[in-house]
N, C-alpha and C positions, 0 to 999 in steps of 0.2 A: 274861607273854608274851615267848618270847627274840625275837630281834632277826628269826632268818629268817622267823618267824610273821608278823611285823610286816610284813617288803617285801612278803609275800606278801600281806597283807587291802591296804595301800597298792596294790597293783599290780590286785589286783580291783577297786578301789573307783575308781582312777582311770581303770581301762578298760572304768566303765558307760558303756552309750551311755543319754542322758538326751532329753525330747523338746526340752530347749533346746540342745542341741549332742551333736552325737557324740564320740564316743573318738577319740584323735589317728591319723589318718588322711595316706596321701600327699594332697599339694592335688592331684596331676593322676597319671595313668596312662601311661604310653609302652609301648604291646604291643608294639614292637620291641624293646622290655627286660626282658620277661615272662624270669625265672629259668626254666630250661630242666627239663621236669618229670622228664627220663631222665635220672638219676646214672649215669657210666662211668666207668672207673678204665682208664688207658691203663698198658700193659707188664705187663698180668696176662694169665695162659694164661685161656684161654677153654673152658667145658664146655658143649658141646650137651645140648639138651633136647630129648626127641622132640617130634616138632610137635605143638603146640596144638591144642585142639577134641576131645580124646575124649570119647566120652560113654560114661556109666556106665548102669546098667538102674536104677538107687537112684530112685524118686520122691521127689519133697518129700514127701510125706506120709510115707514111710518115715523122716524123721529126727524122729517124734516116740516112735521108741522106736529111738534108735541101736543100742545094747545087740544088738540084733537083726544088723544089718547088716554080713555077713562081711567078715572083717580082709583087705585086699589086701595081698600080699607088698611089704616095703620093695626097692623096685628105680629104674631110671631112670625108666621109664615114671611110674610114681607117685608120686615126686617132683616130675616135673614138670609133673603133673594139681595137685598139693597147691598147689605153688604159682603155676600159673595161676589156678586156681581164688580163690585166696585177695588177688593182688596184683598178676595178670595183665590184660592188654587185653582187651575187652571188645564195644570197636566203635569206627569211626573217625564222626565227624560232620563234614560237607563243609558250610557255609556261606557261597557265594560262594566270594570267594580263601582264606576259613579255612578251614583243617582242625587238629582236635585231637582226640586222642585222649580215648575212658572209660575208666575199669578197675572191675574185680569190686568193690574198696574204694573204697566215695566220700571225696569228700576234696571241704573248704569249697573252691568256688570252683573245681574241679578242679585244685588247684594243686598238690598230692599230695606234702608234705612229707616224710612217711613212706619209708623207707627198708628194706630188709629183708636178714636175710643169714641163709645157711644155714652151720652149722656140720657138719660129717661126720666120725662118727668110727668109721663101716662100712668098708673097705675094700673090700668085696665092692660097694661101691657107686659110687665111686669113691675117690681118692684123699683119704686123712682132713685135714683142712681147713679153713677160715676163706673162707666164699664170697660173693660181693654178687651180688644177683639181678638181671638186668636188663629190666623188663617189654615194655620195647618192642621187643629181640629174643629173649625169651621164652630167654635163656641165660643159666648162673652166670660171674662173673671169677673167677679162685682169689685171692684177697687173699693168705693161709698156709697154709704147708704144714705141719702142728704136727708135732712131733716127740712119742717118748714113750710107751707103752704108755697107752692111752686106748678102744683099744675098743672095744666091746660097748655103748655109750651110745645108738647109732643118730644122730637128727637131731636136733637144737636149732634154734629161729628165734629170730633177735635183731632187734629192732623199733627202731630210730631215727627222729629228725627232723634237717630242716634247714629249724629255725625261719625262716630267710631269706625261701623261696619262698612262705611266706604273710605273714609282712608285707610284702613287695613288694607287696601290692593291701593289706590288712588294716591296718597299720601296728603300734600297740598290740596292739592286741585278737586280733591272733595267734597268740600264744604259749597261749590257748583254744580256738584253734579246731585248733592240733596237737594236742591234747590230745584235743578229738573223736575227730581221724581215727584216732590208735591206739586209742580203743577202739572204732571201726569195721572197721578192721584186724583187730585180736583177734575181733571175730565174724566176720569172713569166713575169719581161719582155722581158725577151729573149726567151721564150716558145711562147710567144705573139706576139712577131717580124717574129718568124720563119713560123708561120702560113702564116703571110701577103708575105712570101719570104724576107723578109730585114733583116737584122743582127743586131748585139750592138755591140758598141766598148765604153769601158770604157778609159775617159779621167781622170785615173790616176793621171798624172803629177799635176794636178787643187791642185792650196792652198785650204783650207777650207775659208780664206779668200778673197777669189773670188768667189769660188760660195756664198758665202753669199751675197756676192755682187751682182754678177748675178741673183740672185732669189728676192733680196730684204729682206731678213731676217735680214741685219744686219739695218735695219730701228725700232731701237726699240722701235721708239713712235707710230708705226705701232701695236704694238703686246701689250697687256696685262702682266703685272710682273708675272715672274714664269712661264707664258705661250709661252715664245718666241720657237724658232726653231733652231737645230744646225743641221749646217751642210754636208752631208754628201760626194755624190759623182754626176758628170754628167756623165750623157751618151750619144754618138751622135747616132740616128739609120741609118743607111746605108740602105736608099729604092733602092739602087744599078740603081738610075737613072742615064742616060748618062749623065748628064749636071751637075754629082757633082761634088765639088771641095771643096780645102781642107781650112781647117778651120783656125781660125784666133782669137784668143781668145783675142787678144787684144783690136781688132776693137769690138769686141761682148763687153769684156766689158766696154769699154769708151761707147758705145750706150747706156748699163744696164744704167751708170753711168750719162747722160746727157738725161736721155729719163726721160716721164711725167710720173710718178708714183699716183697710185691709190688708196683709200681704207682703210679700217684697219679691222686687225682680230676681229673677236667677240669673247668674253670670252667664253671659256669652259665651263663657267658653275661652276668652283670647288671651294670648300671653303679652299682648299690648308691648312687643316688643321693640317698638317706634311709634317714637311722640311728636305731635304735629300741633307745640301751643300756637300757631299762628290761625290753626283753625278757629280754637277758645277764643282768641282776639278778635277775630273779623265778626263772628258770631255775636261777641258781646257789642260793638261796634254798631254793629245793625239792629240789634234789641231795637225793636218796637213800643213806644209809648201809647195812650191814647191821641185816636187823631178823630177827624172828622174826614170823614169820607165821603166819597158825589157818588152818585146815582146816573153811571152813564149810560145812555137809553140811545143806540145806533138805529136807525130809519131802517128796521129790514128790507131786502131788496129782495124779489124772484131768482129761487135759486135751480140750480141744472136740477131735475127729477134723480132721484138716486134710481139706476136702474137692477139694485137687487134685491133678491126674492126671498134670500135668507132671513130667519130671524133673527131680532137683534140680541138676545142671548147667546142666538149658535156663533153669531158673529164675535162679539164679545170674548165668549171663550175661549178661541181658536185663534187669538191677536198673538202673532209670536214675533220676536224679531228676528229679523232673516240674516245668516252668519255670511252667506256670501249669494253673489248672484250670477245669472244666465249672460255673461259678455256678450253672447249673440243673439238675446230676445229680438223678437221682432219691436217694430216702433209700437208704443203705446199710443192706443186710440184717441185721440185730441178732444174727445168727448169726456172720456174718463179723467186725462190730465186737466180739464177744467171744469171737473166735477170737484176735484182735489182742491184746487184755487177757490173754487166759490166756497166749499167748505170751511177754507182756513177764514174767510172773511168776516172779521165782528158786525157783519150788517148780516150773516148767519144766524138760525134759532141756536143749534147746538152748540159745543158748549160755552159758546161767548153771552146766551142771555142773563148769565150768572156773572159775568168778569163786571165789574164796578167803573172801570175806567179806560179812557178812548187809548186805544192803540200805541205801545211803543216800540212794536217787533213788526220788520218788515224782511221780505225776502229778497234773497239774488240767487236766481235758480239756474243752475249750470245745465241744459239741454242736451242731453247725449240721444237720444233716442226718443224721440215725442212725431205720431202723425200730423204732417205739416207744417211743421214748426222744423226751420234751419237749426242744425247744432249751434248752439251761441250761449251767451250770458243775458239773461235776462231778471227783469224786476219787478215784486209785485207790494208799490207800497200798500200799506192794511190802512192807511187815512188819507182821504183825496188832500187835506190840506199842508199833508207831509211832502209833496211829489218835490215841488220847487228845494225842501230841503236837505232832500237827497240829492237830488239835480248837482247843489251847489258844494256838496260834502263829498262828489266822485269825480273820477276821469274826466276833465274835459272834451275828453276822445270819446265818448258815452255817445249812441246814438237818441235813448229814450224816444222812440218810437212806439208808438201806440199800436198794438198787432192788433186789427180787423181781423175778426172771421166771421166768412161768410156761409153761415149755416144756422138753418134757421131751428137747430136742438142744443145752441149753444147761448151762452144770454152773455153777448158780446161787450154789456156793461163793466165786466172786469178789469181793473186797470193793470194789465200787465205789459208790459214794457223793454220792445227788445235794444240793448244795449250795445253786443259787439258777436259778430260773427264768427265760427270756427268751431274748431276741435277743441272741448274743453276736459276730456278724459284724462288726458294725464293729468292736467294742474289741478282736477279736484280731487283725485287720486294723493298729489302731492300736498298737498292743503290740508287733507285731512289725515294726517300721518302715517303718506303712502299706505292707505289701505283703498284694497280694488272693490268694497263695495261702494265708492264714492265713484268710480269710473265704471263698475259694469251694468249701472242701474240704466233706467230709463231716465232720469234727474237725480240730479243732488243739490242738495239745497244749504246755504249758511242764513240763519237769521239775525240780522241785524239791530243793533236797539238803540233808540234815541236813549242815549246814556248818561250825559254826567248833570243836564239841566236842571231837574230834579234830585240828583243826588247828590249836589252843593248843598243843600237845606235838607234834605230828609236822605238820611244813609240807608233807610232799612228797607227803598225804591229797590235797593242791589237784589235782594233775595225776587221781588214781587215779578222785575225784570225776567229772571229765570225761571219764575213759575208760568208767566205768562208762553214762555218759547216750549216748556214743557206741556203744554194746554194747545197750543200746536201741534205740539207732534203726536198728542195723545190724538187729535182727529186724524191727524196722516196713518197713523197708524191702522186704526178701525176703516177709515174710507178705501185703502189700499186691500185689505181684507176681505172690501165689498166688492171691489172689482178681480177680486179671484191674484193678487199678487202681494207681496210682503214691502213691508219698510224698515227702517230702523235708525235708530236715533245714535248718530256720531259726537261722542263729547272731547273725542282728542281730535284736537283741529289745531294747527300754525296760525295764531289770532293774528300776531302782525304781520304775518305774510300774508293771509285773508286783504288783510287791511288794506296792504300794497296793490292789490291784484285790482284792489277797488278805486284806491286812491284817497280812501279815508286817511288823514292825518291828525287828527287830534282824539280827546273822548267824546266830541258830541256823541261819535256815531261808534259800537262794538260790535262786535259777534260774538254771541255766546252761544250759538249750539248748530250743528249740522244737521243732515237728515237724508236719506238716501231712501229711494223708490225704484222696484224693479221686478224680474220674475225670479224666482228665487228658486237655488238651487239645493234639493236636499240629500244632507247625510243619513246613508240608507244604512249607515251601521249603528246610527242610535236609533233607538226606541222607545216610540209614545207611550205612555201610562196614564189611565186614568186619575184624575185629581182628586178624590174623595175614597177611591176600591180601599183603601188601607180604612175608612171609615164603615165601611160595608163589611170587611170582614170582621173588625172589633164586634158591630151589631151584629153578628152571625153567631161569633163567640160565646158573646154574654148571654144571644138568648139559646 
């Protein structure tokens, strides 16, 4: 095992939360300290976005055969559908004296680490460049102006964090829960792309040391101490115009590299009163080199029809996570709960046609309430050739039973797998650190990761594992939406007790993130706000 493997299984294993004590945590909270969630860069030109809110004719159910869905001309307009769509506000929530912002990407705690920049090398679109997005006035900063014959490439997104704004409340166990949001991230752009007809293609192979370079993060007299940016992944989007061609990362970045750079971060705002260098470690740890990366291409299989009517915009916007649920819903329609399963599956269009590599997140789904289906534990692995190694990594008390249903609106091919009978309410309840949305849902779920096989040779698998579960939950999310009920993604969870329940004993096999489905119940003393009226009234203003 080399050395960065090492920090890396040390840095998981010390930021189990355990039921005899948590993972190292701030002792106290100051929300007058809350890291400020809107990253700006003062002395950058600014590029208007036409205002927020258009809506497309594309249903949700339209995106279960993208392929379909005509390609919208790359222009301003659709640029900045893409990326409200994917990274934009959502709605404002008024509680008493609080107000805080949602966005289309949930993010642990809403604390939105996640950072995003558009690269342009259209001119026809605007000026070819290096951009930072800003959601909460739904406009780009130009960070560079690149120089260089670069072209014909269209638009790249580059996804970062600033690890910071989630250990401010999280401490440790942060630098997991960033890892969630960018692969929550990566589905809401790919959710966003498909609307407009264009695709993502994730450029993998990219050192973390080139996109930092590419975005300009690694400028650190640009940025504030403790408040810098690390880097994550680019994506190019394919608007499947005639005149694309293919990319050239070199030329992109000697232009990053020799073009006029702009600007500096403004402080967050925080008084950085707790230091967490085990974060800095595990982060440097897992640093990314160039690799070579597969091209994994899953056999789609026919999936359940989505049966709603809504648009995929309305849907989109209106994703919220649900704070508590209805203990006494009725069962959930056994149609719709494997409507959910067929969605999570990378033999799915969405948004697994963009994930690069076969499967290492698989589910064990606690059954509290689902039509037809006995309250039990059951299993849904995401690669048929995985089954035998979960088989041999659980309970030997494990039934793995294959559930037949017998209806002919349900596409019976799904490999889900009932394990053990009962009442599983309170232990998911207690598993996920006693909170009752893990027990009042219709399901709750722990995703499981084929874990350490891969990360004896490549450490930096750690972060892609938790983007991949976060890519998950981002469809749970939107699919629960469509059936008119809420979800929401659990990241404090009892890992080794998870483990016991299962009978996991080593690292093949982890869980890193929970996920809870159900009818949800709402606080009628806060209040909805539009996500953009503060941008409506400025333009009132001025004219």
């Amino acid at each position: 095992m080399n050395k960065e493997t090492e920090t890396v299984l040390n840095y998981h294993e010390r930021t189990k939360h355990r039921l005899a004590r948590y993972a190292k945590g701030p002792e106290s909270l100051d929300w007058d300290d809350q890291p400020d969630p809107f990253r700006r860069f003062s002395g950058c030109d600014i590029v208007a976005l036409p205002t927020p809110g258009a809506e497309l004719d594309v249903l949700f159910a339209d995106l279960d055969k993208p392929e379909l869905i005509p390609a919208k001309p790359l222009n301003r307009v659709n640029t900045g559908l893409l990326l409200e769509l994917a990274f934009g506000l959502s709605a404002w929530k008024e509680f008493g004296p609080s107000r805080w912002a949602l966005r289309c990407n949930p993010s642990s705690g809403n604390l939105h680490p996640t950072e995003a920049y558009l690269i342009n090398t259209d001119n026809d679109l605007f000026d070819a460049g290096v951009y930072h997005y800003v959601s909460h006035d739904h406009h780009l900063e130009k960070r560079c102006a690149v120089t260089g014959e670069i072209t014909g490439t269209g638009i790249l997104i580059g996804l970062t964090s600033v690890h910071w704004r989630e250990a401010w409340k999280y401490g440790e166990r942060a630098y997991r829960y960033c890892q969630h949001d960018i692969g929550h991230a990566l589905g809401a752009l790919r959710y966003a792309a498909a609307i407009l007809g264009w695709s993502v293609e994730l450029l993998a192979e990219w050192p973390d040391d080139d996109i930092a370079a590419l975005l300009g993060i690694n400028r650190t007299d640009d940025f504030h101490k403790h408040e810098y940016e690390s880097p994550d992944i680019i994506c190019r989007i394919n608007t499947h115009a005639d005149n694309s061609s293919s990319l050239n990362p070199a030329a992109l970045l000697e232009s990053s590299r020799t073009g006029a750079w702009f600007g500096k971060a403004d402080s967050l705002r925080a008084y950085h009163l707790y230091k967490w260098p085990i974060i800095d470690e595990v982060s440097k740890a897992a640093a990314k080199p160039y690799t070579e990366e597969p091209h994994w291409q899953p056999i789609l299989e026919p999936a359940i029809k989505s049966s709603c009517r809504q648009t995929a915009t309305g849907i989109i916007r209106q994703r919220r996570s649900a704070q508590h649920f209805d203990g006494k819903m009725p069962p959930l329609p056994l149609t719709d709960f494997y409507r959910m399963l067929a969605a999570v599956s990378p033999t799915s269009q969405l948004p697994f046609d963009m994930w690069r590599w076969a499967p290492k997140i698989h589910l064990f789904i606690f059954v509290h309430r689902v039509e037809g289906l006995d309250p039990g534990l059951y299993a849904l692995p995401r690669h048929h050739d995985d089954l035998e190694k979960l088989q041999a990594a659980t309970l030997a008390d494990f039934e793995w039973q294959k559930v037949e249903i017998l209806d002919d609106n349900i596409f019976t091919a799904i490999p889900l797998y009932h394990l053990y009978s009962g009442n599983f309410r309170q232990l998911a309840k207690t598993l996920s650190c006693h909170q009752p949305i893990a027990s009042d849902s219709g399901f709750s779920l722990a995703m499981v990761a084929e874990f350490s096989e891969e990360l004896d040779a490549k450490p930096w698998i750690y972060r892609r594992l938790f983007w991949e579960c976060g890519l998950i939950g981002q469809v749970l999310y939107l699919e629960a939406e469509a059936i008119g009920i809420r979800s929401t993604g659990i990241g404090c969870y009892f890992d080794n007790s998870v483990h016991e329940i299962l009978g996991i004993k080593d690292h093949k096999f982890q869980s890193l993130y929970h996920f809870t489905v159900g009818k949800p119940l709402e606080d009628k003393r806060m209040q909805t706000l539009p996500a953009y009226a503060h941008l409506l009234r400025e333009d009132a203003i001025n004219s």
